[in-house]
Structures are given as structure tokens and as C-alpha cells.
BAKOL-518378 format. One record per residue: x negated, z, y of N, C-alpha, C in turn. Coordinates in steps of 0.05 Angstrom, whole numbers, padded with zeros to 5 digits, always signed. Layout:
BEGIN
XZYXZYXZY
...
END
This chain:
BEGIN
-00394-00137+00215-00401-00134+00187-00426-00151+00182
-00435-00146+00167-00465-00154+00163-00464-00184+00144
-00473-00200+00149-00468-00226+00148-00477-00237+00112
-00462-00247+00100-00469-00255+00076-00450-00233+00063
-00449-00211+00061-00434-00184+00049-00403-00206+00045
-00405-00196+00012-00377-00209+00005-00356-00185-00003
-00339-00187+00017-00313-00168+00012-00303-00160-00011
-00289-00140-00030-00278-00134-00048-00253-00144-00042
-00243-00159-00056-00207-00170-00053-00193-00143-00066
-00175-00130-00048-00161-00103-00057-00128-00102-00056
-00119-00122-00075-00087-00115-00068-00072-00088-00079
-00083-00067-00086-00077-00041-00085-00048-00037-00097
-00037-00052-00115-00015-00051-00126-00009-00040-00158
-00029-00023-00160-00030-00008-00182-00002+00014-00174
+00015-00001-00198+00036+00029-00193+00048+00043-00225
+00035+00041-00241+00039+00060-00272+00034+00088-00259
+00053+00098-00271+00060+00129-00269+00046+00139-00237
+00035+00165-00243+00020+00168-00217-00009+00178-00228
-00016+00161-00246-00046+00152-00252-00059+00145-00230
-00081+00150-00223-00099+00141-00199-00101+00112-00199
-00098+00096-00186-00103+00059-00177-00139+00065-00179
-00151+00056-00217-00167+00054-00210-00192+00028-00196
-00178+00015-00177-00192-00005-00159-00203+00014-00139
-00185+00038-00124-00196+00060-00116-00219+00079-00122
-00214+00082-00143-00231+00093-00167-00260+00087-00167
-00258+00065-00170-00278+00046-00174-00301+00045-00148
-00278+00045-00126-00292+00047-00090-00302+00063-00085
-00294+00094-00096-00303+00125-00087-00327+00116-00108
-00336+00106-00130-00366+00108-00141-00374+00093-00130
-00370+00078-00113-00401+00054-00092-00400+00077-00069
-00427+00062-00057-00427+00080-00034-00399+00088-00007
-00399+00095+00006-00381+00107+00023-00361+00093+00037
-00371+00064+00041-00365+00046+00060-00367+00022+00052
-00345+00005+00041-00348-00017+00019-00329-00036+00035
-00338-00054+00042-00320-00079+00057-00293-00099+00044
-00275-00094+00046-00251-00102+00026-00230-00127+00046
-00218-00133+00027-00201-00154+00037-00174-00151+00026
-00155-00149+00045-00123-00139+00035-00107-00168+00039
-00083-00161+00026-00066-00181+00023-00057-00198+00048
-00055-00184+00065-00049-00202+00096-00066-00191+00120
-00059-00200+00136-00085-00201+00164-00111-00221+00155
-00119-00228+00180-00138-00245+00182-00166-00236+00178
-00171-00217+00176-00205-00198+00172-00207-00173+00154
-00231-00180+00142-00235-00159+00125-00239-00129+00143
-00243-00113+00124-00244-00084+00137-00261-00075+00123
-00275-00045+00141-00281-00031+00122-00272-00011+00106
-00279+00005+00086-00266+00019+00078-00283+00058+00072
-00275+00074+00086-00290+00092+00077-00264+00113+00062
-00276+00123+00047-00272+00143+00022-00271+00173+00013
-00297+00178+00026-00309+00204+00031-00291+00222+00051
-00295+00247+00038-00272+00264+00061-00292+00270+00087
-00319+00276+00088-00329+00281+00113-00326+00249+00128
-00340+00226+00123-00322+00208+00130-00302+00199+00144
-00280+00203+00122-00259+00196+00136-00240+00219+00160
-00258+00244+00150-00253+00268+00192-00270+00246+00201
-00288+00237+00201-00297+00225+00229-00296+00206+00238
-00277+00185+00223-00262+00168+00233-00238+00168+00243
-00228+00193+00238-00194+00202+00241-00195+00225+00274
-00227+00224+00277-00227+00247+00300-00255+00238+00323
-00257+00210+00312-00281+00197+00331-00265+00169+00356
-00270+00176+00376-00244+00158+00397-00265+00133+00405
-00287+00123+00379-00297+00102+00376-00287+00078+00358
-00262+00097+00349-00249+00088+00328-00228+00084+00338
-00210+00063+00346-00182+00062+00356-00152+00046+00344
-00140+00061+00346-00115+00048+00337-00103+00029+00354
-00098+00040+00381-00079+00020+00394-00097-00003+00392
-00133+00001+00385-00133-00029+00392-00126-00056+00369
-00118-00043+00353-00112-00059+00333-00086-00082+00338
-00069-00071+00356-00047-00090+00362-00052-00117+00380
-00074-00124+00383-00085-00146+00393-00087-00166+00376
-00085-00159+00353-00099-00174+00323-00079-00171+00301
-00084-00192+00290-00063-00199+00251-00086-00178+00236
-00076-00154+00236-00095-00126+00226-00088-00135+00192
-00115-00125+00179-00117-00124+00154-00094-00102+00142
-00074-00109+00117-00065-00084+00121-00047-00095+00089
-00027-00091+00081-00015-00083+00056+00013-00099+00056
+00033-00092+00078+00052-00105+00081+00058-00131+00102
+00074-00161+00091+00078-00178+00110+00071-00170+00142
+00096-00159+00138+00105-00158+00172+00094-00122+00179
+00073-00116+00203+00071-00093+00212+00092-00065+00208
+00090-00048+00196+00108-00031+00187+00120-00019+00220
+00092-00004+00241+00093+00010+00260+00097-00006+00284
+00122+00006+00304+00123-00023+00327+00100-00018+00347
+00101-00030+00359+00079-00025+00383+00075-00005+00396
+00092+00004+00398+00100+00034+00422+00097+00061+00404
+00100+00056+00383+00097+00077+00359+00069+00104+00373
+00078+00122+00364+00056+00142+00364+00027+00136+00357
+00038+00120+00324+00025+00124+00297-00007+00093+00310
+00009+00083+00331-00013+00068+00347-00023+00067+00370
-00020+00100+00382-00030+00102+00405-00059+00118+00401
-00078+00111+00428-00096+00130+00428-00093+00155+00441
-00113+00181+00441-00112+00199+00466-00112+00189+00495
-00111+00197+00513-00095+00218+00524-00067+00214+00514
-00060+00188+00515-00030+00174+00507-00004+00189+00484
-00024+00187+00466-00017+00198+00447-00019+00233+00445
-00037+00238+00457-00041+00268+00453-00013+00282+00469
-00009+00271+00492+00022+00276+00507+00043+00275+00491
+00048+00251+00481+00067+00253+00457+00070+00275+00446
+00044+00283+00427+00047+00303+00401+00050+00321+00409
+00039+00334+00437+00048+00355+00456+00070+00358+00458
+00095+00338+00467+00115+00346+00466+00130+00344+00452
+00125+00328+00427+00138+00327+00401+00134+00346+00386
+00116+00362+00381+00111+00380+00368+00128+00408+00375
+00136+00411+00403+00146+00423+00406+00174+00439+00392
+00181+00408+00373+00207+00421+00359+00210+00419+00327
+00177+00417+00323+00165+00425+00294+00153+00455+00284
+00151+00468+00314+00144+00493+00305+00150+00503+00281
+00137+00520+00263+00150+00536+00248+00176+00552+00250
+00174+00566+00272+00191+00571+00283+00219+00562+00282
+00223+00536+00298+00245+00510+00297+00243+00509+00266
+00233+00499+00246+00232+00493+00228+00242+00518+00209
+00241+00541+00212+00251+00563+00198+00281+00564+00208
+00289+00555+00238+00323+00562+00236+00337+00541+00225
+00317+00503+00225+00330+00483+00205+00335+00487+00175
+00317+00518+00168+00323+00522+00134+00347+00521+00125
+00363+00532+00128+00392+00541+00126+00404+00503+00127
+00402+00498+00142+00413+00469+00136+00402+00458+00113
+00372+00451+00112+00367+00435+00085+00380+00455+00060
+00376+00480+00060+00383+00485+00039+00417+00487+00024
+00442+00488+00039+00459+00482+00048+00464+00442+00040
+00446+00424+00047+00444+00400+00042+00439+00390+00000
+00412+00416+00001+00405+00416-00028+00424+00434-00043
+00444+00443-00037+00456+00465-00051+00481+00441-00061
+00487+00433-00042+00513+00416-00046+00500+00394-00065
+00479+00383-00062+00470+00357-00074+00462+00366-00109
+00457+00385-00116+00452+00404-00138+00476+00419-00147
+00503+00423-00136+00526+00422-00139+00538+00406-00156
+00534+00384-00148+00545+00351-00154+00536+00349-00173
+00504+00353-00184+00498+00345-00199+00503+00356-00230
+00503+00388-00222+00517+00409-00246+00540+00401-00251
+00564+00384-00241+00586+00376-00239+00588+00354-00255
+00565+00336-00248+00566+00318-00269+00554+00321-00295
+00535+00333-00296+00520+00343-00323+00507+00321-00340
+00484+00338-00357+00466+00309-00357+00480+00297-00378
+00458+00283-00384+00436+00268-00381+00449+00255-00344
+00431+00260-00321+00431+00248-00293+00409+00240-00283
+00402+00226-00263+00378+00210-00248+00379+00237-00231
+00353+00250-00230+00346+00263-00205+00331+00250-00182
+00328+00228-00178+00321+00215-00164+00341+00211-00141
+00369+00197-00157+00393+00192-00152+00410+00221-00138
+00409+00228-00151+00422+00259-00143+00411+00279-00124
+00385+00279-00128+00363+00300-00103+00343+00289-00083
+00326+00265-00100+00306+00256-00078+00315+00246-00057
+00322+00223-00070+00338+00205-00051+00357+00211-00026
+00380+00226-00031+00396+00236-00025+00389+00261-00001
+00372+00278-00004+00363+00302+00003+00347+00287+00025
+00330+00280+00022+00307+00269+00046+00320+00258+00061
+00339+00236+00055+00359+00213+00073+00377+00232+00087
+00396+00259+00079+00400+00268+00089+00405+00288+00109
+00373+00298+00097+00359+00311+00120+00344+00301+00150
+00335+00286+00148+00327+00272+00170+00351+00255+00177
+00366+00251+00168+00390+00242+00186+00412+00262+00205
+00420+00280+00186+00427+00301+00202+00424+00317+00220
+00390+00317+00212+00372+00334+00230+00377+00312+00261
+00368+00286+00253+00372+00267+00280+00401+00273+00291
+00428+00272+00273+00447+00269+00294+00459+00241+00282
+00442+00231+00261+00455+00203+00253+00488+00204+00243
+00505+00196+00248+00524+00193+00249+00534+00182+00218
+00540+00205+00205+00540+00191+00168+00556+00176+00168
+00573+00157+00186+00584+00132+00167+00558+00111+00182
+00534+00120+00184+00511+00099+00190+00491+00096+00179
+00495+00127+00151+00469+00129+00141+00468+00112+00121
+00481+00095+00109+00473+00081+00089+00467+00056+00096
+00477+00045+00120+00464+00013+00133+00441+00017+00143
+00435+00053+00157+00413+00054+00160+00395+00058+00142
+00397+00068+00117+00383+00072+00092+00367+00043+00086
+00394+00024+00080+00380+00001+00078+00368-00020+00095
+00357-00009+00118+00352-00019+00133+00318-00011+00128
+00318+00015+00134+00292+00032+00129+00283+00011+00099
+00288+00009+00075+00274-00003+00055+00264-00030+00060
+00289-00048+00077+00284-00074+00081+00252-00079+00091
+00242-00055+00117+00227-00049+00130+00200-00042+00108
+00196-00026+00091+00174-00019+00062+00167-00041+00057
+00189-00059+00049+00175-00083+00031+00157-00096+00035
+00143-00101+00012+00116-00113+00001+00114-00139-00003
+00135-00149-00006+00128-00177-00018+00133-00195-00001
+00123-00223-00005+00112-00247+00015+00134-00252+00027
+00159-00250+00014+00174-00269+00027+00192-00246+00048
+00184-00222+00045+00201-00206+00057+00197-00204+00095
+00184-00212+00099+00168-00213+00130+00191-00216+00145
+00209-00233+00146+00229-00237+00173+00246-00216+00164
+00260-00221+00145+00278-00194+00144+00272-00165+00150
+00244-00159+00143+00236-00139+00154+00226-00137+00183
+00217-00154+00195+00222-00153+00220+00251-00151+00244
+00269-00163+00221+00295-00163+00230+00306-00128+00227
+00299-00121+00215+00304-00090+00204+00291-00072+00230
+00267-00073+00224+00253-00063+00247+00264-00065+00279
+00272-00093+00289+00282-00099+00308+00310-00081+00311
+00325-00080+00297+00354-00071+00292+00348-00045+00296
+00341-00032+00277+00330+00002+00281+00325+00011+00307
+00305-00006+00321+00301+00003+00353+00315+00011+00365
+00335-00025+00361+00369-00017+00383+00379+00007+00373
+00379+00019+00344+00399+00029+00333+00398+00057+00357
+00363+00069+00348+00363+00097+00353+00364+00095+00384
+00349+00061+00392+00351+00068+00434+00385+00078+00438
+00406+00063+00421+00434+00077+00433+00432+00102+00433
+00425+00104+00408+00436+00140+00392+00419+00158+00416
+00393+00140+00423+00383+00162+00450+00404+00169+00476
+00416+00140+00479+00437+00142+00511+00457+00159+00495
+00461+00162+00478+00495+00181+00474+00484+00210+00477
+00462+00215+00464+00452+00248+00467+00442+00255+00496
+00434+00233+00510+00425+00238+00540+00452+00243+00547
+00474+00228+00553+00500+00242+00565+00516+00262+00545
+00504+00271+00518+00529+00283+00509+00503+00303+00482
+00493+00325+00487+00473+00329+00475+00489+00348+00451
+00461+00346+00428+00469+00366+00404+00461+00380+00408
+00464+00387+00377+00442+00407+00355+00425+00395+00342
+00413+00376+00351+00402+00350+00330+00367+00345+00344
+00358+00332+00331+00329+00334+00340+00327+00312+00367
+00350+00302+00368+00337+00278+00390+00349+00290+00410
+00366+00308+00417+00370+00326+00442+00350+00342+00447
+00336+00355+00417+00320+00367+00426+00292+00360+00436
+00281+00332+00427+00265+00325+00435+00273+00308+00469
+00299+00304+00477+00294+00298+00501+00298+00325+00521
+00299+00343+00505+00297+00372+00527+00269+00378+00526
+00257+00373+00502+00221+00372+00511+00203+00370+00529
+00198+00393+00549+00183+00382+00576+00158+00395+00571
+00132+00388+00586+00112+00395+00599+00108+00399+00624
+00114+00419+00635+00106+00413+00662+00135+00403+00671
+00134+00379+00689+00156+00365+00693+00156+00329+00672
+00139+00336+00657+00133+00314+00639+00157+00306+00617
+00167+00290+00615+00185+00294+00593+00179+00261+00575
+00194+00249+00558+00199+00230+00537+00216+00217+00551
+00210+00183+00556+00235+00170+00562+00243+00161+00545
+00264+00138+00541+00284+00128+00523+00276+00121+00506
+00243+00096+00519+00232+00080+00491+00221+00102+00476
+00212+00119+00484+00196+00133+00473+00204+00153+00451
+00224+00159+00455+00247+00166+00443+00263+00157+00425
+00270+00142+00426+00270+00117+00402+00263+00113+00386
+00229+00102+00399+00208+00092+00374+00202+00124+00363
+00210+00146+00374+00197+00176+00357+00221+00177+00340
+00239+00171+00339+00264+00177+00317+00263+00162+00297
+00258+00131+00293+00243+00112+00284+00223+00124+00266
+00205+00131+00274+00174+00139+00266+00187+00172+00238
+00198+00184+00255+00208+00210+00242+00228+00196+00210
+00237+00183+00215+00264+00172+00200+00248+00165+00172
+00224+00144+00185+00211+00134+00160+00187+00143+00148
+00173+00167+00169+00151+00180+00146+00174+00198+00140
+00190+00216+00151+00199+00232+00140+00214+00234+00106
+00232+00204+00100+00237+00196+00083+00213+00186+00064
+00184+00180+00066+00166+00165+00057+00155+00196+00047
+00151+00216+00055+00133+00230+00042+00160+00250+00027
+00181+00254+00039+00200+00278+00018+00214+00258-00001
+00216+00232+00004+00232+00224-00018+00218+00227-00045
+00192+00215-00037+00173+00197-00055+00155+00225-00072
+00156+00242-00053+00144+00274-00068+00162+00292-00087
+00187+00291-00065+00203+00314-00090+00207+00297-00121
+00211+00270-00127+00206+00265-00143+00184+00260-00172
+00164+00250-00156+00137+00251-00152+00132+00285-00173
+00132+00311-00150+00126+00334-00164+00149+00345-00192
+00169+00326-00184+00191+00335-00209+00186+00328-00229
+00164+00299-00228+00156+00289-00252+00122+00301-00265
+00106+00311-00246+00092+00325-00256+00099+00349-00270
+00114+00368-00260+00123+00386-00273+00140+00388-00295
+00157+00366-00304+00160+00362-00332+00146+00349-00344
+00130+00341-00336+00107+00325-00354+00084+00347-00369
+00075+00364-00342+00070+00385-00345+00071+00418-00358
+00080+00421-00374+00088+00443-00377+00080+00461-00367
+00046+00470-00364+00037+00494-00365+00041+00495-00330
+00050+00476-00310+00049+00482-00283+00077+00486-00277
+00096+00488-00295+00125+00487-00295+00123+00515-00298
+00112+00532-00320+00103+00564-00331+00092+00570-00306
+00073+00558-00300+00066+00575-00272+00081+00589-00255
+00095+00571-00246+00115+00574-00222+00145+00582-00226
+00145+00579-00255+00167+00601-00254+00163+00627-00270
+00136+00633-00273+00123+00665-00275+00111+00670-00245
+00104+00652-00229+00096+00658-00205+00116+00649-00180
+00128+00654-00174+00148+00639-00149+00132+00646-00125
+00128+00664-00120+00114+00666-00087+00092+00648-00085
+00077+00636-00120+00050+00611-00113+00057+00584-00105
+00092+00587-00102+00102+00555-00106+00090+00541-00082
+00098+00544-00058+00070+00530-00039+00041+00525-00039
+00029+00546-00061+00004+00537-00059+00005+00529-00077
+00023+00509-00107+00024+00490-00121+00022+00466-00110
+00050+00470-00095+00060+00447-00078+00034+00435-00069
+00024+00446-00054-00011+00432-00040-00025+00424-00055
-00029+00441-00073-00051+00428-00098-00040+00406-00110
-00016+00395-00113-00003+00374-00119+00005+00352-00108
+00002+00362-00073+00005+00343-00058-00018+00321-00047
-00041+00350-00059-00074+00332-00056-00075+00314-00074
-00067+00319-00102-00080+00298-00132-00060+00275-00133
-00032+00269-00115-00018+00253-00126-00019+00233-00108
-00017+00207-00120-00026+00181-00108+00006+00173-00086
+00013+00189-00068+00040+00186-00059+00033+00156-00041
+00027+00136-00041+00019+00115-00037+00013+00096-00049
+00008+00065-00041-00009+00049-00046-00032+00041-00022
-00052+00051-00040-00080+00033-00020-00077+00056+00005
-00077+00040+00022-00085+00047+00052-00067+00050+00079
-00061+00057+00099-00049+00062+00111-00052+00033+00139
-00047+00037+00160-00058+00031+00185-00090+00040+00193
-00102+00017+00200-00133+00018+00200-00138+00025+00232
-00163+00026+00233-00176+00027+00267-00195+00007+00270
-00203+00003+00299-00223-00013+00302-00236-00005+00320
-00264-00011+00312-00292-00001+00325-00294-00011+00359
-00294+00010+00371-00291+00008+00407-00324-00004+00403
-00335+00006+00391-00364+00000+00402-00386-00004+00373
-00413-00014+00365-00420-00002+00348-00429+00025+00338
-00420+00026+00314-00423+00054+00291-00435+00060+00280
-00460+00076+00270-00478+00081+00246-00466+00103+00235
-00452+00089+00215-00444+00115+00184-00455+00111+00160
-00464+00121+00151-00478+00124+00118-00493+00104+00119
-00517+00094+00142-00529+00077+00138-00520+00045+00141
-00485+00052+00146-00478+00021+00156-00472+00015+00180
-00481-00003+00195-00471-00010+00216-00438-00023+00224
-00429-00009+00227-00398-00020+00240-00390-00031+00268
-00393-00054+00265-00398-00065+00294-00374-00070+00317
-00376-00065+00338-00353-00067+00351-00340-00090+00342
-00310-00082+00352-00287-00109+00339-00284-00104+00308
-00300-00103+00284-00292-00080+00261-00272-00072+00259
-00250-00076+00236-00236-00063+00227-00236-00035+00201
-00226-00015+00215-00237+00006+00197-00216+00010+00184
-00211+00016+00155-00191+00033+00134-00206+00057+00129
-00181+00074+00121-00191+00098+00119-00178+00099+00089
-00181+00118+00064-00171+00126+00050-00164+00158+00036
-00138+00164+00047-00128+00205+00055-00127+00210+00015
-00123+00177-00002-00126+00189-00031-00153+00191-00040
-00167+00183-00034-00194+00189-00040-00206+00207-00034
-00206+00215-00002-00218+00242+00007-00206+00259-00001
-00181+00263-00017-00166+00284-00028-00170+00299-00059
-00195+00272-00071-00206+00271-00093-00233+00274-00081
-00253+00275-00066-00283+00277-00057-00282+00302-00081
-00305+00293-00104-00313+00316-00116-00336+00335-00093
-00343+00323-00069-00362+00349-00055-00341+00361-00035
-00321+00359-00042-00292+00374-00027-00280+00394-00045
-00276+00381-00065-00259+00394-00092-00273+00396-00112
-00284+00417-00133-00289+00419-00156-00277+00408-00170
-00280+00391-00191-00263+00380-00211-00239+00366-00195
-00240+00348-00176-00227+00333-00162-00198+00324-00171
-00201+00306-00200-00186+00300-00215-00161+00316-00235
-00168+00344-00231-00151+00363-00244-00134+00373-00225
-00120+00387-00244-00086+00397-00225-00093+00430-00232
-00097+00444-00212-00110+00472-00216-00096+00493-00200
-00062+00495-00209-00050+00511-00193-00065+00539-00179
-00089+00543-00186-00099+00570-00173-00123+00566-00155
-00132+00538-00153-00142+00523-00135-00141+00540-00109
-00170+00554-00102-00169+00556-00075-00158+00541-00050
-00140+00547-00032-00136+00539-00008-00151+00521+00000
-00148+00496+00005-00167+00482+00029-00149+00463+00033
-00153+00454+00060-00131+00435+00072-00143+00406+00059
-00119+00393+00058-00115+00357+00048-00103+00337+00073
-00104+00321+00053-00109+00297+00079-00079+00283+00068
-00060+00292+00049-00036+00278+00049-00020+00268+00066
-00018+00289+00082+00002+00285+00125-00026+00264+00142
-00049+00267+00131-00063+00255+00151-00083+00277+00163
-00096+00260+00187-00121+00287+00194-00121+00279+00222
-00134+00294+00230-00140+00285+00264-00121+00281+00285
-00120+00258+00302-00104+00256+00320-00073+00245+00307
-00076+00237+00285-00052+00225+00275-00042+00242+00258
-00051+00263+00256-00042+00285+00226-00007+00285+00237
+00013+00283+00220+00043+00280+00206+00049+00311+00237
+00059+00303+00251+00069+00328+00274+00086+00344+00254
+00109+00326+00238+00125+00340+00226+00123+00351+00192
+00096+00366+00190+00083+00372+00160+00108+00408+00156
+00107+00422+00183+00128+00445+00175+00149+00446+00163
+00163+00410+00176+00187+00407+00158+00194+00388+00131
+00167+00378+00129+00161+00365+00111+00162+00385+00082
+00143+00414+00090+00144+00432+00070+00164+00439+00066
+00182+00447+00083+00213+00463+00083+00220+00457+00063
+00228+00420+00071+00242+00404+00051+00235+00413+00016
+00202+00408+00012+00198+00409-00015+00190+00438-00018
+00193+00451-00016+00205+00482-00019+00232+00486-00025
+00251+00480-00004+00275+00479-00017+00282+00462-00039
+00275+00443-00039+00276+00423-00057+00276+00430-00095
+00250+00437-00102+00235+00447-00121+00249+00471-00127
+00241+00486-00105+00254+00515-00108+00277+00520-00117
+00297+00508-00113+00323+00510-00112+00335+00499-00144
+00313+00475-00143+00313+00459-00179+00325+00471-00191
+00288+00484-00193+00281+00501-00211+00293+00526-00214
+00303+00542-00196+00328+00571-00193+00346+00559-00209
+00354+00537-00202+00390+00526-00206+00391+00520-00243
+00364+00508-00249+00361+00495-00269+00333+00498-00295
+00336+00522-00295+00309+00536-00304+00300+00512-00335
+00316+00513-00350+00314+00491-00366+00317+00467-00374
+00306+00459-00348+00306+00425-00338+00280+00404-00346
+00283+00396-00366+00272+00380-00381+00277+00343-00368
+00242+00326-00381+00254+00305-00376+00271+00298-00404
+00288+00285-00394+00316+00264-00412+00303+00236-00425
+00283+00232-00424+00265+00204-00443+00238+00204-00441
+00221+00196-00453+00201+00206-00459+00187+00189-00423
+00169+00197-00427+00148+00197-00396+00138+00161-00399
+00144+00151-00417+00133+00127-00410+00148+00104-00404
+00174+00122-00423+00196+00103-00408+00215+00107-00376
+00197+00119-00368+00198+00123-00331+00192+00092-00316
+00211+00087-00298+00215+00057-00285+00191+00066-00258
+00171+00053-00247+00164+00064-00214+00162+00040-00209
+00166+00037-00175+00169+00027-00159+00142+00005-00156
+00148-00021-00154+00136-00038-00154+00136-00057-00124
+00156-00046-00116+00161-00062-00096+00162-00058-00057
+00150-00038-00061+00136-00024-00030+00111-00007-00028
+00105-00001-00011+00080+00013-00007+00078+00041-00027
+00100+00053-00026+00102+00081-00037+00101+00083-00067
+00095+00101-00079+00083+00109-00108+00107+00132-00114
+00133+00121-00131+00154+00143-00140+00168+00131-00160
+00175+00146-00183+00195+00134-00201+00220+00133-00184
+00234+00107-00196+00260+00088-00189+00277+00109-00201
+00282+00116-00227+00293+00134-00236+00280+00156-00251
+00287+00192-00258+00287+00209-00266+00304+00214-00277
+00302+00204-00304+00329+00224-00326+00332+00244-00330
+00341+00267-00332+00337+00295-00330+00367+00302-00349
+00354+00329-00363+00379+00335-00377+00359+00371-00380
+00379+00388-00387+00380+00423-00384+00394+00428-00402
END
């Protein structure tokens, strides 16, 4: 970093409604690449913004992840969210093997015969809820519930484990100072949890994703235990991080919304290409993700990024680039097609985005069928969100029909 250059201090903890964090805001109007300073780690970073940008930090192998585990990385939460062995910090070839054979049981394909289960999961959970009748938390009753479900079942998790494991997964989010050992204690625990759950499916296999990812071969290449593990791990908690935090998330735009609520239920076959357009404008985050660091020096937009460099990238900003999107800031259900950076881009893009959609397809879909006149139950400002982890979702959804 260029010497004298004074960092922007960015604790990225803007969480009112799903208003844009404008400290973000503020970053996408300086130029491209603005040097910031986060709550923990020892070195500033940089930060780029721009969607051409941030493809070529997300697809340039000058840019590296694994090398970051050498170092107290600049980053958002106490204790490291991702363990070492994680995908989400490997480079190519390493990593490219992985997704090769992980991907294998995200196909669309695979993911079209898991429909019938999620929906089956959301039928019963939307059951319950007609049962109890409002005024109810849809948060409580569908987000929550549905996502945790699904990726547990899908794993094979053993439901009298999903709720120690539930709270285990949050212990792991947390944001605040004092949470570091416990969340490392969480993290630690989880490992053992899924390395068993790996030895019981190796001698005794399902219907569940961790059989099927240890039947995953290339060649004669397959996934050993750790690896296996840390991928059930990895699945457990984006999986829960992007369907919990979204089906809510879009439940609250669309009653907030009216005229995108009319859309989609005069249009049903556009509901996916809402879903996207909604998955680009909403702040399903705080701040920034896991950064990279510069293998070598960089010339981008005129700045030099010098080896050893820590890079951030930001997937909410390039998702707003007005030279990407017309009118960036608007919600434009008829919004031409173009891909977003919500799952990620490049070598790290989300393996599991097929079942990610499933989820909030069935999800929404199913709502909205079950519950055509589903209104929010208190006005929009008295909505509680989450202050206390990385993710951007109301705590509760009152809902009444």
C-alpha cells in the first residue's frame, strides 16, 4: 500500500431494514479501490467495488486465498469463520478438484429429484403455521425452520442433533468481541461433529448428501474424511446463511412492496426471474466476506497492490455497479437477465446456487399459493433485524392473512 494513504475505518454494521449500509455507498462513489480498516486483523486491505473489478479479482490466481491463512486477515468477525481446510480457502488446482467433485451432487439434475423433499419439508412447516393462525412470526415458522431443515436432512443430520447443532452454527456468526473462544469452541466441535457423521455413512451409507458426496469419484480420485467434513461444515453454514437470511429477507420486500407482490402473483412463471432481481439489490450481508492476498504486484485502476496486500472484494456493490445495471438501486421485476454476484463469482462461486434456488422457489412459491393474502402484521418499522452477526435479516416477521 502506498505509504502515507490513511485507511477508511469500516465497521460495516449498518443493519436498519435492508437499506443499503451507506459507508458502502459512500465507497462505490470514490474511486474503485479505497484502502479500509476492519474491526479485527492486523492490516488494512484493500477494497474494490466495481463489478469488472471485482471478476478480476475473483478469477485472477494473483490473488490468493489460501494465502491468507498465514496471517490475523483483516476481516469482520473475532474468531475466523472458515477452518483451514475449508474449500472457501483453497486455491486452484486444490480447490478446483474439490468443486469437481462436489459439484457433482448439485447438478440440476440431483437438485430436481431433492424437490419433492424440500417441498414436503415447506408443506408441513406452512401446515403448522395455518394451524396456528395469525397474527405468527414467519421467520419462526418458515425461514428459520425450512433452511435448518433442509440442509440437515439433506446431510443425514440426525434430528435429535439439529438443534445443538443449530446452536452451534450461530455461536460460530457472532460478531462481537467477546464472542471469539466460544466461537472457536463451536467451530472446533462441528468438525468432530460432521468427521463422525462422515465414519457412520462410510460404513452404513444413505440417501443423504454425505454418502453421496463420498461416492463422488473422478477418475479414481475421490474425498477423504477431512475433506468431507470440512465440505458438510461449509454446506451447513452458507447453506443456512443465504436461505435463511433470503426467504425472509424477500418475504419482507414483498410485503413491503406491493406492486412486486402483484407481479408475481399475476406472473408465476417470472417468480425466478424476481427472485434474482432481488437477490442482486438486497444487502444479504454485512460488509465483506473473506479477502485475498496479492501473490505478486498488481496494477488495477491505476493502483498499485503490492505483493503481501490484502484484497476485499465487495459481491454488494458490484451487484449495484450502475455500468452493470441501469438504475442499480431499483427493484425492476422485468429487469433483463444478467448474472449477480450474490453466491459469489469465479473460483469460489456458492457450488450449491441449484439448491439454494430450489429452496427459495419452494419457499416463496408455496407462501404465496398457500397464503395469497398475506400481509405484514405491524407496520415495517417496527421490524426487529439482526444486530448481532454478519448476516442482514429480520429477527422476527409478523404476518397475518
Amino acid at each position: 500500500m502506498t505509504p502515507g494513504d490513511k485507511a477508511i475505518t469500516c465497521p460495516f454494521d449498518f443493519s436498519e431494514g435492508l437499506d443499503f449500509d451507506p459507508s458502502l455507498a459512500a465507497l462505490m462513489d470514490r474511486d474503485s479501490i479505497t484502502r479500509i480498516r476492519l474491526p479485527y486483523g492486523d492490516a488494512d486491505a484493500w477494497l474494490v467495488t466495481g463489478f469488472e473489478g471485482v471478476q478480476q479479482v475473483t478469477t485472477d490466481h494473483r490473488f490468493s486465498r489460501a494465502g491468507i491463512l498465514e496471517h490475523d486477515y483483516p476481516r469482520l468477525t473475532p474468531e475466523p469463520i472458515v477452518s483451514p481446510e475449508s474449500i472457501n480457502v483453497m486455491d486452484p488446482p486444490y480447490s478446483s478438484r474439490l468443486r469437481r467433485l462436489a459439484s457433482q451432487v448439485f447438478t440440476q439434475r440431483q437438485v430436481d429429484q431433492m424437490r419433492g423433499r424440500i417441498i414436503r419439508l415447506a408443506d408441513t412447516l406452512l401446515d403448522e403455521m395455518a394451524l396456528q393462525g395469525p397474527p405468527v412470526d414467519l421467520v419462526h415458522h418458515l425461514s428459520n425452520p425450512l433452511a435448518q431443515h433442509t440442509i440437515f436432512d439433506l446431510l443425514g443430520v440426525p434430528r435429535n442433533d439439529w438443534v445443538e447443532t443449530q446452536q452451534k452454527l450461530q455461536r460460530l456468526l457472532a460478531t462481537g468481541p467477546d464472542s471469539r473462544k466460544t466461537a472457536a469452541t463451536a467451530k472446533a466441535e462441528l468438525r468432530t461433529y460432521f468427521g463422525e457423521l462422515v465414519e457412520e455413512r462410510r460404513s452404513s451409507p444413505g440417501k443423504d448428501l454425505i454418502s453421496a458426496l463420498i461416492a463422488a469419484k473422478e477418475g479414481e480420485d475421490v474425498l477423504d474424511d477431512q475433506e468431507l467434513a470440512v465440505m458438510a461444515l461449509t454446506l451447513t453454514l452458507s447453506g443456512q446463511d443465504t436461505a435463511t437470511c433470503q426467504i425472509s429477507n424477500i418475504s419482507y420486500l414483498l410485503l413491503t412492496r406491493p406492486e412486486l407482490l402483484k407481479h408475481i402473483n399475476s406472473r408465476p412463471e417470472a417468480l425466478t426471474d424476481v427472485l434474482n432481481e432481488l437477490l442482486r439489490v438486497i444487502p444479504f450481508r454485512k460488509g465483506v466476506g473473506i479477502p485475498r492476498v496479492a501473490l505478486e504486484d498488481v496494477e488495477m485502476n491505476g493502483v498499485r497492490i503490492r505483493e503481501g496486500d490484502f484484497v476485499h472484494v465487495s459481491y454488494l456493490t458490484a451487484n449495484r455497479d450502475p455500468e452493470r445495471y441501469p438504475d442499480p438501486h431499483v427493484i425492476d421485476p422485468d429487469r433483463p437477465p444478467a448474472p449477480h454476484m450474490t453466491f459469489g463469482w469465479g473460483g469460489h462461486r456458492c457450488i450449491a446456487v441449484p439448491l439454494a434456488m430450489a429452496e427459495l422457489e419452494v419457499a416463496i412459491g408455496r407462501l404465496l399459493e398457500r397464503f395469497p393474502e398475506l400481509r405484514l402484521a405491524v407496520p415495517p418499522e417496527e421490524v426487529r433485524w439482526d444486530t448481532e452477526t454478519i448476516r442482514r435479516f429480520p429477527l422476527e416477521l409478523p404476518v397475518a392473512w
